[in-house]
BAMAR-196854 format. One line per field, with one value per residue (C-alpha): x, y, z. Coordinates in nm, 3 decimals. Layout:
east <- [X;...]
north <- [Y;...]
up <- [Z;...]
This chain:
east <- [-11.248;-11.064;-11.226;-11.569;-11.762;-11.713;-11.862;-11.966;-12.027;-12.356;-12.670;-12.687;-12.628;-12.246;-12.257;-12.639;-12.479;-12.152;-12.348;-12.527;-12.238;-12.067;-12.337;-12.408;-12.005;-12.105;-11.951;-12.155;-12.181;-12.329;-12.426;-12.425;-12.606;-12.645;-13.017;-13.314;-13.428;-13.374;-13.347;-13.661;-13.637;-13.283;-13.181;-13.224;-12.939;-12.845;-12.640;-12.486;-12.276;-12.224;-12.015;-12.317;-12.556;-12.353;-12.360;-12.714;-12.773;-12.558;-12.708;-13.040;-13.221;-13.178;-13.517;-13.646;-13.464;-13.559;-13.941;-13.897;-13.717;-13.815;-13.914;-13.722;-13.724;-13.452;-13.336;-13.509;-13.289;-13.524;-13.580;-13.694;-13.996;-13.997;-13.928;-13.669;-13.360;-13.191;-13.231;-13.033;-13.202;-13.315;-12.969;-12.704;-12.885;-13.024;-12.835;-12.956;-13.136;-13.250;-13.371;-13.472;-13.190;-13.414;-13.589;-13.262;-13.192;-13.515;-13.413;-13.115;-13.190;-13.549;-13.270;-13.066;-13.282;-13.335;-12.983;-12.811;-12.777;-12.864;-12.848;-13.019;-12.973;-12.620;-12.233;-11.915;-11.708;-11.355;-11.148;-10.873;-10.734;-10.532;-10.401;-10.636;-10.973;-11.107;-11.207;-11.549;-11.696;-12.015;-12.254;-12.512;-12.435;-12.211;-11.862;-11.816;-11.541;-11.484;-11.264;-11.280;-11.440;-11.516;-11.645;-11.890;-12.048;-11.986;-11.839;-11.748;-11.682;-11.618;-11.437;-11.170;-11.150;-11.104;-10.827;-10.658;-10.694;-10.876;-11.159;-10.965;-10.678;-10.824;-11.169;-11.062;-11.346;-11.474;-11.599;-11.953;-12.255;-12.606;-12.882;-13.193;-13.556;-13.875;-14.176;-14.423;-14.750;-14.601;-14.868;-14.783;-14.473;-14.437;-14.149;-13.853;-13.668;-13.640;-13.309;-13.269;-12.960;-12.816;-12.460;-12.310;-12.643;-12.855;-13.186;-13.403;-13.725;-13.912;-13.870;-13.864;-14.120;-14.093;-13.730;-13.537;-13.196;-13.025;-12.637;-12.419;-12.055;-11.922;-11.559;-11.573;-11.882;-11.838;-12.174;-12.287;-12.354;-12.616;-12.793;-13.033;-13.177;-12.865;-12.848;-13.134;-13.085;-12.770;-12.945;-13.199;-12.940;-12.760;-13.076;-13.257;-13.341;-13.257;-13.579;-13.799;-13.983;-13.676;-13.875;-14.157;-13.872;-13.719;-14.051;-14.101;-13.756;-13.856;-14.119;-13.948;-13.863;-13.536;-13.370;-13.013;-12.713;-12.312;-12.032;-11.923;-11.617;-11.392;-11.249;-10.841;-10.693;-10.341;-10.467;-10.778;-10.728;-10.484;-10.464;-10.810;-11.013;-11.107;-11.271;-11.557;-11.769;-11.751;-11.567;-11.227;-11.323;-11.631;-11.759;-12.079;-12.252;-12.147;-11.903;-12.059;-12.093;-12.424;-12.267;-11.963;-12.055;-12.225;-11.922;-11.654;-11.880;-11.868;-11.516;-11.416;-11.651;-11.543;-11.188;-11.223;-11.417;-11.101;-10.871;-11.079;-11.051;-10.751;-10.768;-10.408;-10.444;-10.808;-10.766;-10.491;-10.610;-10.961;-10.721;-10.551;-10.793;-11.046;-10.834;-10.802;-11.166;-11.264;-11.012;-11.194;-11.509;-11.445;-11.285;-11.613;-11.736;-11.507;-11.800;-12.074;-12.096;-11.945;-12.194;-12.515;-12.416;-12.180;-12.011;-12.076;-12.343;-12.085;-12.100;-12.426;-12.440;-12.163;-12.325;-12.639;-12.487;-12.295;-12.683;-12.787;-12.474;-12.521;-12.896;-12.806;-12.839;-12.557;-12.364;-12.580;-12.444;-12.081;-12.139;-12.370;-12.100;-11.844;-12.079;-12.066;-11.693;-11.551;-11.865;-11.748;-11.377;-11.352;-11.292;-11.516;-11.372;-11.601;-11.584;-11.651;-12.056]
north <- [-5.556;-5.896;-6.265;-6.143;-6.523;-6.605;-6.969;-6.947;-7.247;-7.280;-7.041;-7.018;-6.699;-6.550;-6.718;-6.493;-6.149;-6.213;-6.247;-5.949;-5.723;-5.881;-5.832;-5.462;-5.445;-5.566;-5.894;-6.276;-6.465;-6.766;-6.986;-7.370;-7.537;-7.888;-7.875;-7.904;-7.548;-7.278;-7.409;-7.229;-7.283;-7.319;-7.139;-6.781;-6.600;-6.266;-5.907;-5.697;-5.347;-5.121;-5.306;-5.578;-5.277;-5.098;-5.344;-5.446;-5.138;-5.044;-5.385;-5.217;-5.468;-5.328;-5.222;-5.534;-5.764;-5.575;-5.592;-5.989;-5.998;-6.243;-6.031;-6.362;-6.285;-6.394;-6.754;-6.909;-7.169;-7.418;-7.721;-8.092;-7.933;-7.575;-7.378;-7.087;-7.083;-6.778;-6.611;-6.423;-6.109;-6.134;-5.945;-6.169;-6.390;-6.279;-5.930;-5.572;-5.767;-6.123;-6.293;-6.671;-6.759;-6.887;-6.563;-6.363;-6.616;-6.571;-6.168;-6.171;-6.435;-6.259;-5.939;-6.086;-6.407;-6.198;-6.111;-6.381;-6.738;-6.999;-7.378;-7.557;-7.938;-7.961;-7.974;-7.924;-8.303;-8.134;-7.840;-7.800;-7.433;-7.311;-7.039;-6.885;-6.985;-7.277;-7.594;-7.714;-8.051;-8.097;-8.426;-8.394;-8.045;-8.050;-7.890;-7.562;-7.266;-6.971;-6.710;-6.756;-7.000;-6.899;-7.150;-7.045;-7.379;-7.398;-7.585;-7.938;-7.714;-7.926;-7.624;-7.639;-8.003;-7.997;-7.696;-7.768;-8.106;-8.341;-8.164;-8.312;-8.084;-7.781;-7.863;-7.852;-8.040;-7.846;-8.071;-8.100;-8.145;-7.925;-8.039;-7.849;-7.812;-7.719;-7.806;-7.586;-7.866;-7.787;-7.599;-7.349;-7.162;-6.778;-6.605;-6.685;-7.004;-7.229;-7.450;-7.736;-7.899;-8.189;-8.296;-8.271;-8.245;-7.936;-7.908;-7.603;-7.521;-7.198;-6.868;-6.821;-7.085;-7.368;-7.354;-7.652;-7.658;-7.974;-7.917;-8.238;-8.311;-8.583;-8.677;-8.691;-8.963;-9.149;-9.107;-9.028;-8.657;-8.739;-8.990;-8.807;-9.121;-9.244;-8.841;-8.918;-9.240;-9.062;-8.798;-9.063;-9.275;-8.951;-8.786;-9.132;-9.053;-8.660;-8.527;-8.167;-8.169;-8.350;-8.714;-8.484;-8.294;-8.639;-8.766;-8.459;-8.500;-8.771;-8.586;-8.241;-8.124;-7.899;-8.122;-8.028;-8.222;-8.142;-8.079;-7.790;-7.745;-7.422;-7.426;-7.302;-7.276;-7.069;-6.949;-6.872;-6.865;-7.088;-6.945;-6.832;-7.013;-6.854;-6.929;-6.713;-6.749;-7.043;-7.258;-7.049;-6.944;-7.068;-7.217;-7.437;-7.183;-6.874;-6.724;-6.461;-6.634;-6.465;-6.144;-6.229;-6.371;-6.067;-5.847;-6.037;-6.112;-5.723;-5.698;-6.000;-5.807;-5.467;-5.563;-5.746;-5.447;-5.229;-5.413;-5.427;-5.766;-5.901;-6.199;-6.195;-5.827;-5.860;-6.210;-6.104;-5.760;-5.952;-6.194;-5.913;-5.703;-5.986;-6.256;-6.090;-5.977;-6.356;-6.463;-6.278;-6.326;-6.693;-6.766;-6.617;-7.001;-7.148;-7.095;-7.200;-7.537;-7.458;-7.225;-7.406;-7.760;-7.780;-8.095;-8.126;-8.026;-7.789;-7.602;-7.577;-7.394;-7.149;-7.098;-7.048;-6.784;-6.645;-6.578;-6.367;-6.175;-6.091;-5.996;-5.744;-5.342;-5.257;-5.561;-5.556;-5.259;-5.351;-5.732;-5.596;-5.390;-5.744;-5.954;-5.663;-5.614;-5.906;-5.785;-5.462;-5.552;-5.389;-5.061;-5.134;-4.997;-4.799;-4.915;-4.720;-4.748]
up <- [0.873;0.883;1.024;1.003;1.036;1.395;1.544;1.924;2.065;2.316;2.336;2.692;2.787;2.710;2.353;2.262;2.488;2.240;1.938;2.057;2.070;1.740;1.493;1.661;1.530;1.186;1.244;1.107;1.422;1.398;1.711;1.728;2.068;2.133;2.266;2.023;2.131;2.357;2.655;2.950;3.304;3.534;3.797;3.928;3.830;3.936;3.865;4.136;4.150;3.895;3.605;3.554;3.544;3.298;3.046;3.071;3.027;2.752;2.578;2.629;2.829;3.220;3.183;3.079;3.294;3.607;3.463;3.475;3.824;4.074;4.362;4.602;4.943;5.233;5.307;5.612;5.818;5.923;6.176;6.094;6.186;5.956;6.261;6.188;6.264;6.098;5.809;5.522;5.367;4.965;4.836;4.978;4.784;4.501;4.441;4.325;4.068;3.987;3.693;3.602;3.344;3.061;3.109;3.043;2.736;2.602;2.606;2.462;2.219;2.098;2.049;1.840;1.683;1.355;1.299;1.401;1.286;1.515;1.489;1.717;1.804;1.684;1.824;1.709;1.715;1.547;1.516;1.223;1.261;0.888;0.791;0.704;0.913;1.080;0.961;1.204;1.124;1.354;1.477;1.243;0.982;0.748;0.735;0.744;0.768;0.996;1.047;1.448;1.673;2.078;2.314;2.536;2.634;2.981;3.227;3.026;2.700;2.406;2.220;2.572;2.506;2.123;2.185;2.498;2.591;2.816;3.067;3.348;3.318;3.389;3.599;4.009;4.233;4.505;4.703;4.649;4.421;4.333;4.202;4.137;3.984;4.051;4.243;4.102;4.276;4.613;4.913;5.132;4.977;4.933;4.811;5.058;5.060;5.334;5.331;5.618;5.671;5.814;5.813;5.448;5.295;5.273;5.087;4.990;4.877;4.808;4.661;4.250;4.129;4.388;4.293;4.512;4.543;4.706;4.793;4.971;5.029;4.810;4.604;4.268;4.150;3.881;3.618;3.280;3.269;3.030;3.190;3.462;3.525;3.677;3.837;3.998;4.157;4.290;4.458;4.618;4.760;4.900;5.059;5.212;5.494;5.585;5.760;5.679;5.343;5.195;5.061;4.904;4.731;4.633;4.485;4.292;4.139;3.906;3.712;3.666;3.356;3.437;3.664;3.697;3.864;3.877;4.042;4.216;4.017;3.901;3.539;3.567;3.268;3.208;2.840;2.704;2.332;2.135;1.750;1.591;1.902;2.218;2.572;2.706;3.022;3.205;2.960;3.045;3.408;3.545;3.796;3.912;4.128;4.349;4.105;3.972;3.663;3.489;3.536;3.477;3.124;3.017;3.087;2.947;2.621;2.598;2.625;2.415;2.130;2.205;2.183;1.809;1.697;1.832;1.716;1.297;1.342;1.408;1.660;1.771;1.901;2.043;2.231;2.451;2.510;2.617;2.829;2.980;3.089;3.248;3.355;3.702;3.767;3.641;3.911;4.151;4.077;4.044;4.405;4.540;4.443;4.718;4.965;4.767;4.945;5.298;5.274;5.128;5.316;5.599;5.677;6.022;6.296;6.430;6.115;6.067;6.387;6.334;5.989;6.112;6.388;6.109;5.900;6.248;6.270;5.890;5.925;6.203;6.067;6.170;5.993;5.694;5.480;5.563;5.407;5.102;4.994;5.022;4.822;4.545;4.578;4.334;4.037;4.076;4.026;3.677;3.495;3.205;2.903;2.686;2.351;2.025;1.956]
């Protein structure tokens, strides 16, 4: 077998799931993430249809996973005043099954934690492909060589940058932002999630460990993605105002420990490997939220794996039979995103009641089957190849 030592950049969730599958192939993967540790916490995240299912359970964790699921009930549409509105049931939400995402790092990572290599608090700052490998330097490590390098470190991947060019080029604004974290201090919540909305902003609270979610309508902000500070004051100035829970949530904001604020953005990118280097996950087709991306990541970590193991090695082969055989399902699964923030925050109060219209039509029985199956169509957009154990 041929380029052996493969670098994957972040130890989210695709980079650990492509580790997984590489070292079960008797490749050396070694992953590099920029935080200190594992990162706990983040969003629900969840798997739907038969292709995610597959693979978890072909990884050997469906079992676990659905023994750490969240149990989140339906999304209430509320009033200023918490009366309901409308409601979504739990699996347009939160699919056949739903996990936290730190939990699902945790598992893969614990599976794979004594085989693989991980380094922790560390980037890469420069790419130098040869003939022969390629040349990483990093922030703080020192130099080192590998046969391959795949980027799966998410939206604003430094490997895309370092390969292709300038984020700019391939990230396409949808319109909005998200921010979330939790509230775990806050009375009177069960399981379902209550979101309130008022023109371009929407703001939710409930469900999976306080989780609150806070969706508005913006162009493209100008702020130092690693300044939260700044984040925050953003998300004040936007919300001022906005009735329901929404200044308790704001309060809360400043003390929590996961807080999380981006763009709704899709990645587009007309190649995902140049040479030795490759894109997985959301660093070649993601998007912020309402792509499928979890499940997506998993999959297409099991091809990109299955199809060096197939191919003994060889990148040229293996990269553009991986290319070829996900680039439509990620297309699919990706345009799914398009409604994340309609959805979540409509612009006006003329949306919010056709939305909210749209959540009773949905919740109707005889509706509800018919949609289910159209929020599993796009996972399920893949014959999944079965590659050689």
């Amino acid at each position: 077998m041929t380029n052996r030592n493969v670098l994957i950049s972040g130890a989210s969730i695709a980079g650990p799931a492509l580790a997984f599958w590489l070292r079960r192939y008797g490749f050396n993967p070694t992953v590099v993430e920029r935080a200190p540790a594992l990162r706990e916490g983040g969003f629900a995240v969840d798997f739907r249809g038969p292709v995610h299912l597959e693979v978890l359970r072909r990884m050997g964790i469906l079992d676990e996973v659905r023994a750490k699921q969240t149990d989140a009930g339906e999304m209430i549409v509320v009033d200023r005043d918490g009366r309901r509105l409308a409601g979504l049931p739990a699996y347009f939400i939160s699919g056949e099954v739903e996990i936290l995402r730190g939990d699902l790092s945790r598992i893969i990572y614990d599976r794979t934690k004594d085989e693989v290599e991980y380094v922790f608090g560390d980037s890469i700052s420069s790419l130098t492909e040869t003939p022969d490998g390629v040349e990483v330097t990093f922030e703080r490590g020192a130099p080192r060589t590998f046969d391959l390098v795949i980027g799966a470190d998410g939206l604003h991947s430094a490997v895309r940058r370092l390969t292709f060019g300038a984020e700019s080029r391939f990230l396409r604004h949808l319109g909005y932002y998200v921010c979330g974290f939790s509230m775990p201090d806050h009375p009177g919540l069960d399981n379902h999630n209550r979101l309130y909305n008022e023109p371009g902003r929407g703001a939710s609270l409930g469900g999976v460990e306080a989780g609150t979610l806070l969706v508005f309508a913006s162009d493209p902000l100008e702020y130092d993605r690693r300044d939260p500070q700044q984040q925050m004051k953003i998300v004040e100035r936007t919300y001022a105002g906005m009735g329901w829970e929404t200044s308790k949530i704001i309060d809360a904001m400043w003390a929590a420990p996961d807080f999380y604020f981006d763009s709704i953005s899709q990645v587009h990118i007309d190649r995902l490997s140049r040479g030795r280097i490759a894109l997985l996950g959301d660093a070649g087709y993601g998007a912020t939220c309402g792509g499928l991306g979890t499940g997506l990541a998993i999959v297409c970590a099991h091809v990109l794996a299955g199809e060096l193991h197939a191919a003994d090695g060889d990148h040229r082969v293996a990269f553009r039979r991986y290319e070829e055989i996900i680039r439509e399902y990620a297309t699919g699964c990706q345009k799914t995103s398009e409604n994340a923030g309609p959805f979540l925050s409509p612009r006006t109060a003329f949306g919010i009641r056709r939305r909210n219209l749209m959540y009773k039509a949905l919740s109707s029985p005889r509706l509800s089957s018919f949609f289910n199956k159209l929020t599993t169509k796009a996972a399920s957009g893949l014959r999944l190849p079965d590659y050689p154990r």
